[in-house]
N, C-alpha and C positions, 0 to 999 in steps of 0.2 A: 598978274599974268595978262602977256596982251591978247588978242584974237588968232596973232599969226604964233605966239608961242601953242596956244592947245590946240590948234589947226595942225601944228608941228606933230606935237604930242598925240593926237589922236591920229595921224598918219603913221607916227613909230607903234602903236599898241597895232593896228591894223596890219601894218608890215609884218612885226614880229610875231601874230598870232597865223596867221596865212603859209609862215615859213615856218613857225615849231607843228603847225599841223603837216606841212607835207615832210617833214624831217622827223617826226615825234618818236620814228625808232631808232633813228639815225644819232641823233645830239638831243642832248636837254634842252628843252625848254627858255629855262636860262642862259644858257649859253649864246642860244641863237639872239635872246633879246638884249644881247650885250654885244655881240656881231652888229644888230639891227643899230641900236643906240650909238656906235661905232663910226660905224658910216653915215648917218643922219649927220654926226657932228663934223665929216671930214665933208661933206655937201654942202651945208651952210654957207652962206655966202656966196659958193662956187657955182649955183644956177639961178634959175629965176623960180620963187615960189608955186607956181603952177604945176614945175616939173620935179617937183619934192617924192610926189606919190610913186611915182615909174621909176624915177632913179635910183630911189632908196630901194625898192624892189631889186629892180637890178643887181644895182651895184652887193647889198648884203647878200642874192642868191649868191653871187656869184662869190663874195667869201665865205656864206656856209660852205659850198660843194669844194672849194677851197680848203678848209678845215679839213670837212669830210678826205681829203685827201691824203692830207698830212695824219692822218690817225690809222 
């Protein structure tokens, strides 16, 4: 495991817990951290590491309330 994979990792557990707390009555838990993992994997590559933290916020709020949508 390099430095930038658990830098990764530990910005996906932060994302995903930040977002199954403000959703926690809305979606599982799970759910949201498979959202989160989701979109971490479609960012890879596509920005500059700095901007991993904000985007991946982003981009997964915006497919939870998404989801949330469709249900």
């Amino acid at each position: 495991m390099t430095v930038e994979t658990h830098q990764a990792d530990d910005i996906t557990d932060e994302v995903s817990t930040w977002l199954a707390g403000e959703f926690a009555s809305l979606l599982p838990a799970a759910d949201i951290a498979e959202i989160v993992r989701s979109a971490r994997t479609d960012l890879e590559g596509q920005i500059v590491p700095e901007a991993m933290g904000e985007m991946l916020h982003r981009l997964a709020r915006f497919r939870v309330l998404r989801a949330l949508e469709r249900s």
